[in-house]
C-alpha positions as CSV (number, residue, x, y, z in Angstrom):
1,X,16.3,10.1,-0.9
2,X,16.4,11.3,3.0
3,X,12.9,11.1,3.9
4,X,13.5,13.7,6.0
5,X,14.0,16.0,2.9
6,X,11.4,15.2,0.4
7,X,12.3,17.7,-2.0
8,X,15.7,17.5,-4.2
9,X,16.4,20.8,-6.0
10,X,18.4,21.3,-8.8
11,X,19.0,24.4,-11.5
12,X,16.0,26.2,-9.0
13,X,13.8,23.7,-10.3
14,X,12.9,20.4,-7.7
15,X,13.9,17.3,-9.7
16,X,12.8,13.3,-9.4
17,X,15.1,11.3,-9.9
18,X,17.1,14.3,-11.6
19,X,14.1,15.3,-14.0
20,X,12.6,18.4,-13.4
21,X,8.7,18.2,-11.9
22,X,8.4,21.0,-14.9
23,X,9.8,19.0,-17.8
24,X,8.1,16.0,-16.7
25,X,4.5,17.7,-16.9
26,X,5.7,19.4,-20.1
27,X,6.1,16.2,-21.3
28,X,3.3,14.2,-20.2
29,X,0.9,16.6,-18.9
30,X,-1.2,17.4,-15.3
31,X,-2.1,16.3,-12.9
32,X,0.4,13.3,-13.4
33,X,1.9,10.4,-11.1
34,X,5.5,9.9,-10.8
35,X,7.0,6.9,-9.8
36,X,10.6,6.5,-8.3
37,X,11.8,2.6,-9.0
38,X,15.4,3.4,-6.8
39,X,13.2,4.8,-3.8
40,X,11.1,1.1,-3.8
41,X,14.2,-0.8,-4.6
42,X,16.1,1.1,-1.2
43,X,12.6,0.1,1.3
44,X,13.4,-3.5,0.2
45,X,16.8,-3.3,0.7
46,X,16.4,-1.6,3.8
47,X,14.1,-4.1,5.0
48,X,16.1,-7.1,4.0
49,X,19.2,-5.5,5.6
50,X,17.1,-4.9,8.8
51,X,15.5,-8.4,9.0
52,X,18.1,-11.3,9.6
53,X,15.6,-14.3,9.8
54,X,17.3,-16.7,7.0
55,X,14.3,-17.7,5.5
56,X,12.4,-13.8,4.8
57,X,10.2,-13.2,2.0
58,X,8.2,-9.8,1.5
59,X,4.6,-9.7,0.4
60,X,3.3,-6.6,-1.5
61,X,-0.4,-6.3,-1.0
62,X,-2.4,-4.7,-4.5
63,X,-4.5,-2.6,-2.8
64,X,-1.7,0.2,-2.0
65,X,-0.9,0.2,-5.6
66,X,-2.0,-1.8,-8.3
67,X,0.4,-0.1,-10.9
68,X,1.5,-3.0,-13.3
69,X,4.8,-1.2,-13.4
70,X,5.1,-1.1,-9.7
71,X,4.0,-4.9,-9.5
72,X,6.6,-5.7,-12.0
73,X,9.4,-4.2,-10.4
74,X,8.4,-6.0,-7.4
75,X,8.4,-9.5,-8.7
76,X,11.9,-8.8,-10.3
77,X,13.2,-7.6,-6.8
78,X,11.8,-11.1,-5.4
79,X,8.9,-9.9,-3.2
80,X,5.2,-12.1,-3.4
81,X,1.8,-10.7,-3.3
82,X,-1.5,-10.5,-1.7
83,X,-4.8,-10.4,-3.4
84,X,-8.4,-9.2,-2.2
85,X,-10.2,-10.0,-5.2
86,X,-9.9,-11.8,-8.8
87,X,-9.0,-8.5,-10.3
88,X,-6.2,-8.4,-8.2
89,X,-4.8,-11.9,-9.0
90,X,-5.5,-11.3,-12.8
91,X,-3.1,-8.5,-12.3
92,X,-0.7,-10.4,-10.5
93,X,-0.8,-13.0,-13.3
94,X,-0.1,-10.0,-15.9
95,X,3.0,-8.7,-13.6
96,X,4.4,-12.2,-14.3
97,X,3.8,-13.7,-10.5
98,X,3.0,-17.4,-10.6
99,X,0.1,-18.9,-8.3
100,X,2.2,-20.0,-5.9
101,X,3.9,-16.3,-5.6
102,X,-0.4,-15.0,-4.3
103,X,-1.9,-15.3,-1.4
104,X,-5.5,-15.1,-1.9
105,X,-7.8,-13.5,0.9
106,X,-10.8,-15.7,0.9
107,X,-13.5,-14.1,3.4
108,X,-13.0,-11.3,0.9
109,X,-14.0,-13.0,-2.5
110,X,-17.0,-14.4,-3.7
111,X,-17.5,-17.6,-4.1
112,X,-17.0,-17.3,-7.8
113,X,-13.9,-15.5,-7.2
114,X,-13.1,-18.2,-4.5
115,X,-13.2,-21.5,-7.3
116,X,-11.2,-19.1,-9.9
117,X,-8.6,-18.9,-7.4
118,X,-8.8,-22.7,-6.7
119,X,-8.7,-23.6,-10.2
120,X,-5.4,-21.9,-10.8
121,X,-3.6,-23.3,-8.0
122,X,-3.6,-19.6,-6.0
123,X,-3.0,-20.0,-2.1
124,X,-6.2,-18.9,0.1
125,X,-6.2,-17.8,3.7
126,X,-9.1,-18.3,5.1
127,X,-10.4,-16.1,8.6
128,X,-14.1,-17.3,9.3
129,X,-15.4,-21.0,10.0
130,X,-18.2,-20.1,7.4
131,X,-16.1,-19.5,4.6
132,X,-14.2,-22.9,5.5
133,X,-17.2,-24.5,5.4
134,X,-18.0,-23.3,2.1
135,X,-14.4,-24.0,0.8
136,X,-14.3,-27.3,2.5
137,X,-18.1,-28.8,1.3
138,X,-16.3,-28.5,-1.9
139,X,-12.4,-29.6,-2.1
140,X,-12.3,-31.5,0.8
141,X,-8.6,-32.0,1.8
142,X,-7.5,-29.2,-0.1
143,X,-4.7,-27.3,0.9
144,X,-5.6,-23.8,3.0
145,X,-3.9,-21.1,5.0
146,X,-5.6,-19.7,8.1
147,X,-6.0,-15.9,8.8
148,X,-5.5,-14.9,13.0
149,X,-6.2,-11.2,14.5
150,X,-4.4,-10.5,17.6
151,X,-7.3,-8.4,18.5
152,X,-8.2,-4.8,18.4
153,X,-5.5,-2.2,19.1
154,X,-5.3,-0.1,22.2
155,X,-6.6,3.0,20.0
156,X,-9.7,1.2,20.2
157,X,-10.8,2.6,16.5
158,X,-13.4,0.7,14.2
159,X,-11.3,-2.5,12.9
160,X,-11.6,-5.6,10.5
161,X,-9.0,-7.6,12.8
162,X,-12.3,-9.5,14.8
163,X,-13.9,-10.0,11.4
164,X,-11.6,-11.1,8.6
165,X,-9.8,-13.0,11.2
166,X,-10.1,-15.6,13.8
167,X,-8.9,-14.4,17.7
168,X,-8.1,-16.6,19.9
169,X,-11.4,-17.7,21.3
170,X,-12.7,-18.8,17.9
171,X,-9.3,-20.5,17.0
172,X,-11.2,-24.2,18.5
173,X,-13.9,-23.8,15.7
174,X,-11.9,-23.2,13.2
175,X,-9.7,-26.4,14.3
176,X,-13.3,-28.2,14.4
177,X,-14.1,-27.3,10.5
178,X,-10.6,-27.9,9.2
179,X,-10.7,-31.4,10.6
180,X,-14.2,-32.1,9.4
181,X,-13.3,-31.2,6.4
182,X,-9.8,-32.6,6.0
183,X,-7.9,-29.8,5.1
184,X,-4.3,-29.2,5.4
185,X,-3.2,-25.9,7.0
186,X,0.1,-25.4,5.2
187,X,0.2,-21.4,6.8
188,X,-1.1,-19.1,8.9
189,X,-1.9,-15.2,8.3
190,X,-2.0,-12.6,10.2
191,X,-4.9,-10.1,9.6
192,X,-4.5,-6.7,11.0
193,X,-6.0,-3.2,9.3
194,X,-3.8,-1.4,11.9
195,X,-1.3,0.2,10.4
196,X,2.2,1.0,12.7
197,X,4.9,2.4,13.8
198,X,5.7,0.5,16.6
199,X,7.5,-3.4,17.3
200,X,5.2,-4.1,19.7
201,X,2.1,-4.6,17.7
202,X,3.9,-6.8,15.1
203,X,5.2,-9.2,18.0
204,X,1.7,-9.7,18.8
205,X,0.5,-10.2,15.9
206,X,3.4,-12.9,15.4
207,X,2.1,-14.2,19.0
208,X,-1.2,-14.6,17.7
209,X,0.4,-16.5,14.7
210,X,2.6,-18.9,16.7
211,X,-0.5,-20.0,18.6
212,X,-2.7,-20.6,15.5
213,X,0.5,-22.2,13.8
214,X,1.1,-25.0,16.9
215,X,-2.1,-26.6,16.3
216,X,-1.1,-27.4,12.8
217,X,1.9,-29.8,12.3
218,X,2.5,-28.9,8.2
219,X,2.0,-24.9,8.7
220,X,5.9,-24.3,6.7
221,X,4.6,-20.4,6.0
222,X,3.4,-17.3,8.2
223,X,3.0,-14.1,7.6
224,X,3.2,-11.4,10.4
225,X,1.0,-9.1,7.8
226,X,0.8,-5.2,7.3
227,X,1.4,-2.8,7.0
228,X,4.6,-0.8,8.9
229,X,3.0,2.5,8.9
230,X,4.6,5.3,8.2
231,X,4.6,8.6,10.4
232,X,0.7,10.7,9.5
233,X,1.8,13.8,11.6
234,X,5.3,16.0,11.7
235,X,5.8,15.1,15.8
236,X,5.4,11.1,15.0
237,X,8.2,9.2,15.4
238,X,9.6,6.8,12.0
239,X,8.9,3.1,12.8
240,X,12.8,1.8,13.8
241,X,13.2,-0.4,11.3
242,X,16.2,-1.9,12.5
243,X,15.1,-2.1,16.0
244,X,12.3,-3.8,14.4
245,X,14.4,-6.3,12.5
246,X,16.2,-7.5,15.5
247,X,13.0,-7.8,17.8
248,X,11.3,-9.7,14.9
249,X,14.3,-12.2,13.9
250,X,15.0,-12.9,18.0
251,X,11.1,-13.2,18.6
252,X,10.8,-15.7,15.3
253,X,14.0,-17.5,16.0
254,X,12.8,-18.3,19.5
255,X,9.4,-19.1,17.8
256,X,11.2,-22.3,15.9
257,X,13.8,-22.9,17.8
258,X,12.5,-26.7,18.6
259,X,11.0,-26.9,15.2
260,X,13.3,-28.1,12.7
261,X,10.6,-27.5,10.0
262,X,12.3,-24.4,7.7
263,X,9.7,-21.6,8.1
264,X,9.3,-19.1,5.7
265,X,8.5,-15.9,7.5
266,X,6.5,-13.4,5.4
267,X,6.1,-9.8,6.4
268,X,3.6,-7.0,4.6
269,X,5.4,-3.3,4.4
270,X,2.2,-2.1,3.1
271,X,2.2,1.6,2.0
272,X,5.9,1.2,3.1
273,X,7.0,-0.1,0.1
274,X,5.8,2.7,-2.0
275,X,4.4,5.7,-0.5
276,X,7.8,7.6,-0.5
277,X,8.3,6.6,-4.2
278,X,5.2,8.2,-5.3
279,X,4.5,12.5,-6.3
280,X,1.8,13.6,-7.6
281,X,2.4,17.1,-10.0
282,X,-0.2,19.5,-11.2
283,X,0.0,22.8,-12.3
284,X,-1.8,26.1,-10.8
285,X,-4.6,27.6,-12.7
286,X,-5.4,30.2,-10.4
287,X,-4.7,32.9,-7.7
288,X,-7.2,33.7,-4.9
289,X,-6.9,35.3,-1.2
290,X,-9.0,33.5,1.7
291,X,-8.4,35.7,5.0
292,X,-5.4,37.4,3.6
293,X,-3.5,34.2,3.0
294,X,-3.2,32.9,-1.2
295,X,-4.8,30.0,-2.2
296,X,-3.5,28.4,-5.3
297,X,-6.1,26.6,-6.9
298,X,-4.8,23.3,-9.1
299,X,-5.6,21.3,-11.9
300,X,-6.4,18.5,-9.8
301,X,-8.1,17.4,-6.9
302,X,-8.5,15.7,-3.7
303,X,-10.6,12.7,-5.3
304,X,-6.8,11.8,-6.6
305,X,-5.7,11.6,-2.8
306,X,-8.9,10.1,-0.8
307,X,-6.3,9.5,2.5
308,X,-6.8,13.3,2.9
309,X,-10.2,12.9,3.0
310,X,-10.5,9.2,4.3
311,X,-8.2,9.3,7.3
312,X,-6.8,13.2,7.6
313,X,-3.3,11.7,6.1
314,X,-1.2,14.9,5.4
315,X,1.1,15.4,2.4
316,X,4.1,17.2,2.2
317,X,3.6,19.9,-0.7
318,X,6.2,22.2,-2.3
319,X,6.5,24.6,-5.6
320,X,8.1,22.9,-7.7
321,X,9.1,25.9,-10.5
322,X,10.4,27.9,-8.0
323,X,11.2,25.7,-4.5
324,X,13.8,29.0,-3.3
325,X,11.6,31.9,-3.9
326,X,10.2,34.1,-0.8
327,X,8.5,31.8,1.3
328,X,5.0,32.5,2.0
329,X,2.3,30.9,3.8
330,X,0.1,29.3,0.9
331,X,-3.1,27.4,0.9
332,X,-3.3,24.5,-2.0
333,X,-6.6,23.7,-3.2
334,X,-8.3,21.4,-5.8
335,X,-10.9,22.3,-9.1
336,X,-13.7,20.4,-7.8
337,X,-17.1,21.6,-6.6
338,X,-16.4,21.2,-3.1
339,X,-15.7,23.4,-0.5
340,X,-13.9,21.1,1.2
341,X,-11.2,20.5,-1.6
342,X,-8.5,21.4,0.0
343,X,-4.7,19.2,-0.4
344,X,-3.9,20.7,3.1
345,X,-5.8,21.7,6.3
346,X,-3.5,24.6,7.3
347,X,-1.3,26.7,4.8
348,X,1.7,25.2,3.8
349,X,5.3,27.0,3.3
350,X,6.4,26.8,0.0
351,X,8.0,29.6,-2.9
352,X,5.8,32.0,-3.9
353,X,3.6,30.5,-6.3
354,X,2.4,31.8,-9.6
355,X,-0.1,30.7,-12.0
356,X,1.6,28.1,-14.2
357,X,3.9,26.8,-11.5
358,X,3.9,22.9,-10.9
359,X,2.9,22.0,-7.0
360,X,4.6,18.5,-6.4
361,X,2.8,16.4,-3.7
362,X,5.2,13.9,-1.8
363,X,4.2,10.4,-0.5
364,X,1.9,9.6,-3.4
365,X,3.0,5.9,-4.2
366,X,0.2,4.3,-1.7
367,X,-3.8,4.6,-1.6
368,X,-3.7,7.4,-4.7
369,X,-4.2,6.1,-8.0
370,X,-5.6,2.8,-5.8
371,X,-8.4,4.6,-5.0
372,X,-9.1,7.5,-7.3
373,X,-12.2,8.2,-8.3
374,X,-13.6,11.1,-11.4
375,X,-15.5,13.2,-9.5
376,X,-16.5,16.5,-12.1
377,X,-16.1,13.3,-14.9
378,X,-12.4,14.9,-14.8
379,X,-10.3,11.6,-15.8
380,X,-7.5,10.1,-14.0
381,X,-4.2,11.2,-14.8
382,X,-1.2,9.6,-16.7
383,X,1.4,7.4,-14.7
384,X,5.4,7.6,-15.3
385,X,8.1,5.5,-14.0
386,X,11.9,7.0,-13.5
387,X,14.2,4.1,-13.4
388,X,17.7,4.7,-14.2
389,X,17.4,7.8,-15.1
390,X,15.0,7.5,-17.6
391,X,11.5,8.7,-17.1
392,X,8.7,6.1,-19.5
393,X,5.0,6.8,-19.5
394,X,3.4,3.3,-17.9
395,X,-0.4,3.9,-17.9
396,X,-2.1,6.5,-20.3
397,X,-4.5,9.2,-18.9
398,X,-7.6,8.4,-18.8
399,X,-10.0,10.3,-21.5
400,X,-13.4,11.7,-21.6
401,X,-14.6,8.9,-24.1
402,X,-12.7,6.4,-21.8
403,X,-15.3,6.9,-19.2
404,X,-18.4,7.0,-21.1
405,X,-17.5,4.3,-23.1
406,X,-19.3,1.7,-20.6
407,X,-22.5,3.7,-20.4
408,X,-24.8,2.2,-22.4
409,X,-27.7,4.7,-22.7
């Protein structure tokens, strides 16, 4: 699908992956998630088509979406993971990905979490000298990868990357507890919790990693890290992927030119991957007029979409039972309790909508499901996967007696 044209309409009716948003809530019920397997496959073939380096592997990080469908349709396409917690590897495990296929983010695990990893033989990066103390006190001359920050970006917003990473001017102590512990840095990883849309903050992060990576003479593995962002408002520009590819490769092969060690260069699309492949469909309950515009109030809410909330993200909305009716200015809102439940700050073009019609919510394969919550005790929805043309129902929706199950009194 052309990113630029979210919607594909068929018969009047918008389709996924040639199945009507209509049938598929007929079918499974709303609100429901809707997964497209050829829109991840085509990011990872775009990627590997962009990105010449011989030696390229792709790392999927959990926390955009945990689906075991989506996970296993990534391990079959050849990508690794990362993992933030022991849930996350557990899940891994279940996709099929073996130990060596996760990359572990120690200095956000307990240390609980920290010796299940070990145990099983799962890679752990490691971005503070206290957690490599810890580590280290313990399995002395164990195997490690390090995790590097090039530093806050320009934007100058709140950021992990001087926390849950060493910058330069801490790289020395880390160096110090490595050696006085005997470990072997096998890799280095880049942490960044900026995502973009531009080569330039990639190269310095690889920058960053190259230093880190000198002082090490077995580091056979680094990982440039996420995510390549994707564009939040109408007048941003698409990251270049291509352009992207060929500054990467020329920057990496300079990198190792004198280095006749084969390095494995790892890079994190983040929401990348699966953003695009993801809708979310729910039907309109109700009518109402706020300042002479209609508001068409859903069976779901914003607690299934916490980027709105969270970071402003917006999402590109259209009527899915009638996409070529009059177009009218509409406002789409949720069924919670909250004033501010609303899927889209302004109104949104779209067909007139009706009560009964299906609203389909583009851009819902990252930080959705990941992160939704019950708010109203109204459970999560139901999960499908279109592959091939065929639509199968991959996680059930949640129920009432689901959630209270765990309450004890």
């Amino acid at each position: 699908m052309d990113r630029g044209r979210a919607f594909d309409v068929v018969n009047q009716r918008i389709v996924i992956g040639n199945i009507s948003a209509e049938n598929l809530v007929g079918k499974y019920g709303s609100p429901l998630f809707v997964y497209l397997a050829s829109a991840v496959r085509q990011r990872i073939n775009t990627i590997k088509d962009a990105i010449k380096y011989p030696r390229l592997q792709l790392s999927y990080a959990l926390r955009a979406n945990s689906s075991l469908a989506i996970l296993r349709l990534l391990y079959k396409e050849g990508t690794v993971v990362t993992a933030a917690s022991a849930g996350e590897v557990m899940t891994s495990f279940k996709a099929g990905f073996a130990p060596h296929q996760i990359l572990a983010i120690a200095d956000l695990l307990t240390d609980s979490e920290i010796e299940f990893c070990h145990d099983r033989n799962v890679r752990l990066s490691f971005g503070s000298v206290d957690a490599i103390v810890r580590f280290g006190s313990r399995h002395r001359g164990s195997e490690i990868s390090l995790r590097v920050s090039p530093g806050k970006a320009d934007s100058g917003e709140m950021a992990w990357n001087d926390v849950f990473g060493f910058v330069p001017e801490r790289m020395d102590a880390a160096a110090e507890a490595v050696s006085e512990y005997g470990l072997r840095v096998t890799g280095v990883h880049a942490s960044d919790s900026v995502e973009t849309t531009s080569s330039g903050r990639i190269i310095e992060r690889l920058d960053a990693v190259f230093s880190a990576a000198g002082r090490y003479p077995d580091v056979g593995y680094i990982n440039v890290g996420g995510g390549l962002g994707l564009p939040v408002s109408s007048g941003e520009e698409e990251l270049d992927i291509y352009h992207f590819g060929d500054v990467l490769t020329k920057r990496m092969q300079a990198g190792t030119g004198n280095d006749r060690r084969a390095v494995t260069l790892a890079v994190e699309p983040g929401r990348y991957l699966v953003s695009d492949a993801g809708y979310l469909l729910m039907r309109v309950i109700a009518i109402r007029m706020q300042d002479g515009v209609p508001v068409a109030v859903t069976d779901a809410s914003t607690h299934l979409l916490p980027d709105i909330r969270l970071h402003g993200r917006p999402y590109r909305l259209a009527n899915g039972s009638n996409p070529a009716g009059v177009e009218e200015p509409v406002l789409v809102a949720g069924c919670a309790t909250d004033s501010g439940d609303f899927f889209s700050r302004e109104p949104v073009i779209m067909g007139e909508v009706r009560v009964g019609d299906i609203i389909v919510v583009h851009s819902a394969g990252a930080y959705a499901m990941a992160l939704a919550g019950i708010f109203n005790m109204r459970p999560r929805p139901a999960e499908v996967l279109i592959e091939e043309g065929r639509d199968r129902l991959v996680r059930k929706r949640e129920s009432i007696d689901d959630i209270l199950r765990l309450q004890t009194w």
